[in-house]
N, C-alpha and C positions, 0 to 999 in steps of 0.2 A: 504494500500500500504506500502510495506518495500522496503527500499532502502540498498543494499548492497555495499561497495566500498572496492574494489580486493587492498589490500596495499601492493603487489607484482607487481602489473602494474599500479599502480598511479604513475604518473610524481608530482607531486607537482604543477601545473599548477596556480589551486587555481579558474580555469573556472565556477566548480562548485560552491565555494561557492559566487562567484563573480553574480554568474545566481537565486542562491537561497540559499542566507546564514541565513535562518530560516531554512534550513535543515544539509547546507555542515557546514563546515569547517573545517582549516589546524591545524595538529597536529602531530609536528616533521617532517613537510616536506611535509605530506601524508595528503588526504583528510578524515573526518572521516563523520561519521552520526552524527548527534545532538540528534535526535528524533526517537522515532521506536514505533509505528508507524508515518508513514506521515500523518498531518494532513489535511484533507483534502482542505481545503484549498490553500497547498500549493503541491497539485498533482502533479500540473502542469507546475511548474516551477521546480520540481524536475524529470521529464520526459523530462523536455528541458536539464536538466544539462546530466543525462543520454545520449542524444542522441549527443549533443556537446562535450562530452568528446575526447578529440584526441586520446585516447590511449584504448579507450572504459574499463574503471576498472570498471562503476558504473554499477549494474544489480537490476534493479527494479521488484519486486514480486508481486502480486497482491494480 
């Protein structure tokens, strides 16, 4: 699983990395990836930050 995050429609919220900050976190404002791939492990809280995103930036690949 790859996690992409759009840093043209991230708000800076910080939802994600707050949901799964073994994958998110903030950098200059914007959300980044930490890891690529997702391990798996943490699929699934990185599917929830995805789906919680208010502004929908994150797009998860398989």
């Amino acid at each position: 699983m790859k996690a992409i995050v759009n840093k043209d429609e991230c708000v800076g919220c910080g939802l994600c990395c707050d949901t799964c900050p073994e994958v998110f976190e903030l950098e200059n404002g914007v959300a980044v990836v930490k890891v690529d791939p997702v391990p798996p492990a943490h699929e699934h809280c990185c599917q929830e930050s995805a789906e919680s995103c208010p502004v929908k930036a994150i797009t998860i690949e398989q």
